[in-house]
Structures are given as structure tokens and as C-alpha cells.
C-alpha positions as CSV (number, residue, x, y, z in Angstrom):
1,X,-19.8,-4.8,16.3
2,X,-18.7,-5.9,13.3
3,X,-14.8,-7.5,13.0
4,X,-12.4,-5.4,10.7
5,X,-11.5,-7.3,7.7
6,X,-7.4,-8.8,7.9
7,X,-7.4,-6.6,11.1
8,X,-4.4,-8.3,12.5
9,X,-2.6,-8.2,8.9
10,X,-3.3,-4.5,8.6
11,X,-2.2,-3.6,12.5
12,X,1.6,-5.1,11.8
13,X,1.5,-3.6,8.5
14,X,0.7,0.1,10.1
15,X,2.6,-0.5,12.7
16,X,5.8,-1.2,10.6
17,X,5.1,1.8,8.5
18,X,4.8,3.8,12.2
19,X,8.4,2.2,12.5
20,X,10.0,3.5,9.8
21,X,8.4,7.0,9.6
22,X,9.6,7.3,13.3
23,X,13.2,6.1,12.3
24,X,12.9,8.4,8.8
25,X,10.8,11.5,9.5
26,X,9.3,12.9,6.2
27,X,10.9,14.2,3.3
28,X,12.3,11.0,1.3
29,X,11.5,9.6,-1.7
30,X,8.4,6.4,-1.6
31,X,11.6,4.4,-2.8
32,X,13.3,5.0,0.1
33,X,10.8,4.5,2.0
34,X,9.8,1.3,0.1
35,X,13.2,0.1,0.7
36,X,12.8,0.2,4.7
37,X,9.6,-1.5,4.5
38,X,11.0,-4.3,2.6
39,X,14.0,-4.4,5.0
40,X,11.0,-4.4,7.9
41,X,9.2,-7.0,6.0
42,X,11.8,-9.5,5.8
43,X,12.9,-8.9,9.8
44,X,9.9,-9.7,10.1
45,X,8.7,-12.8,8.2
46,X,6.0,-10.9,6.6
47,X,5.2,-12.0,2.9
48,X,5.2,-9.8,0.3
49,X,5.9,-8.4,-3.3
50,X,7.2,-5.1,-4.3
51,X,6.1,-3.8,-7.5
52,X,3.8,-6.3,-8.5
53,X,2.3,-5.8,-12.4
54,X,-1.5,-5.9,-12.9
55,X,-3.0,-5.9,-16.3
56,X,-6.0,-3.6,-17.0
57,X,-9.4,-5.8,-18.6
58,X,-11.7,-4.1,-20.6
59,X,-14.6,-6.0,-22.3
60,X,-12.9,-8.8,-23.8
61,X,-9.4,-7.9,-23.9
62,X,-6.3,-6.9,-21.7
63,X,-5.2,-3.4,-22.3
64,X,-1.6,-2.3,-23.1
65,X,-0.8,-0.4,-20.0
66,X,-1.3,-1.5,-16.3
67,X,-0.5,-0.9,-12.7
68,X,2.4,-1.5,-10.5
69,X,1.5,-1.8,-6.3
70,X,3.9,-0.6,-4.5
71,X,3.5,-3.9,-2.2
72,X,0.8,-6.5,-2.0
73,X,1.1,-8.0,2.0
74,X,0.0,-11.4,3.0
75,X,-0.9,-12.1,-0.4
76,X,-4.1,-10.1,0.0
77,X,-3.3,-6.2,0.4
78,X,-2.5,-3.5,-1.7
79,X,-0.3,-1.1,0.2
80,X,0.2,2.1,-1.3
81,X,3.0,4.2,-0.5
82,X,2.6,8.3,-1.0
83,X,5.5,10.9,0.0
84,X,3.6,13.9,-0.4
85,X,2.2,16.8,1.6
86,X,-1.3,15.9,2.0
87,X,-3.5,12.8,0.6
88,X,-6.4,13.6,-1.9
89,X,-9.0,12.1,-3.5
90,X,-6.6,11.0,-6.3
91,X,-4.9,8.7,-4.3
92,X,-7.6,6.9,-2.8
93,X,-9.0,6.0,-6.7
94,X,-5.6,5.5,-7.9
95,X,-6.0,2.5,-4.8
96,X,-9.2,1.9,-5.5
97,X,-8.2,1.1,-9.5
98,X,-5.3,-1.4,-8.1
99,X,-7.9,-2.8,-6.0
100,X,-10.1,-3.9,-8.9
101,X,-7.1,-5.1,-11.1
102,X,-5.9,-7.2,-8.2
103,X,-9.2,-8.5,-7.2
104,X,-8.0,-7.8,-3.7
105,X,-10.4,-6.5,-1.3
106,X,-7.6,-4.0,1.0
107,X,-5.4,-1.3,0.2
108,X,-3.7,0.3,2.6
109,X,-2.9,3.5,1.4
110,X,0.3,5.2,3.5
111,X,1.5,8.8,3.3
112,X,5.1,9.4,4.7
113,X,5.0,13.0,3.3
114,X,3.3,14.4,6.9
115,X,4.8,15.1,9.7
116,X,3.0,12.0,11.6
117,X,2.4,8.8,9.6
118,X,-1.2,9.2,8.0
119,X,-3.1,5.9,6.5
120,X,-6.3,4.9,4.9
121,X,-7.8,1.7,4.9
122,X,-9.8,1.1,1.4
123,X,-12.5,-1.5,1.2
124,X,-13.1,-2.3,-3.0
């Protein structure tokens, strides 16, 4: 059986968001609950950065508009947060397009918008 990739950074990252969804219930905004996860993060030594800015490439040049990650953890994952009723496909590209920007291999893509914490782990 093959390991998961930055398992035991993705468990504490889940396992925060499982935290504040517990303290929160549904029904804020992502900035709210981007502001408890930052609060969570810095309890708990985790490294991270909130809105980080990635440029878009395309051929030989770097596009006017880019992308703003909700969080990138450890220096190595995308986490997206998502306050809506139900996830779609839209999401996971809209990950999977920060992904290739970032030239990170994980996003974690969180939904607070449910009435139990749902995730997605997306490999690039």
C-alpha cells in the first residue's frame, strides 16, 4: 500500500478545519472561517500564508490577472476554503488551476457550507 503524500501535514490540517466547523457550524462567510483557521494555525505552530498571489504563465509571458490561495500550509499545500451548499466540479479545477500556478503538488479543498466538514484531497 502505497503511503499518502504529506499524510501527517494534511491530517492536522483536516483536523483543525474539523475544529473550527465543530466550534462554528455552517453558515459563515470563508473569511470567517479563514480567520479561525489562522487563529488555529498560530496556536498551533503550523506555517502558513493567507492569501498568497500567484501569477498565471502563458507561453512566454506572465498574464495580468492571477490567483490568490486562501492558505498555502507547510509551505507545500494549497488549502481551499468553500462556504457553500455543496462542492462541484468547479471547485476542484479552480484547485487544480492554483495547483499548477503554485507548482505545489496538494490542495486541500474544505467546504464549511455542509452540515459536517466535507474535504478533498487533490493531487496536480
Amino acid at each position: 500500500m502505497s503511503e499518502l503524500y504529506l499524510r501527517e501535514e494534511s491530517y492536522k490540517i483536516i483536523g483543525i478545519c474539523m475544529e473550527v466547523h465543530k466550534i462554528l457550524g455552517k453558515g459563515h462567510s470563508e473569511k470567517v472561517y479563514g480567520d479561525a483557521l489562522e487563529y488555529e494555525f498560530q496556536q498551533n505552530n503550523i506555517p502558513y500564508n493567507r492569501e498568497l498571489k500567484y501569477c498565471i504563465n502563458y507561453k512566454n509571458i506572465v498574464l495580468p490577472s492571477y490567483y490568490f490561495a486562501d492558505f498555502v500550509v507547510y509551505d507545500t499545500i494549497i488549502l481551499e476554503l468553500k462556504a457553500i451548499a455543496i462542492l462541484s466540479s468547479s471547485e476542484i479545477k479552480q484547485t487544480l488551476n492554483y495547483l499548477a500556478a503554485s507548482k505545489n503538488k496538494l490542495g486541500l479543498l474544505v467546504n464549511f457550507g455542509e452540515d459536517s466538514l466535507k474535504y478533498k484531497r487533490i493531487i496536480l
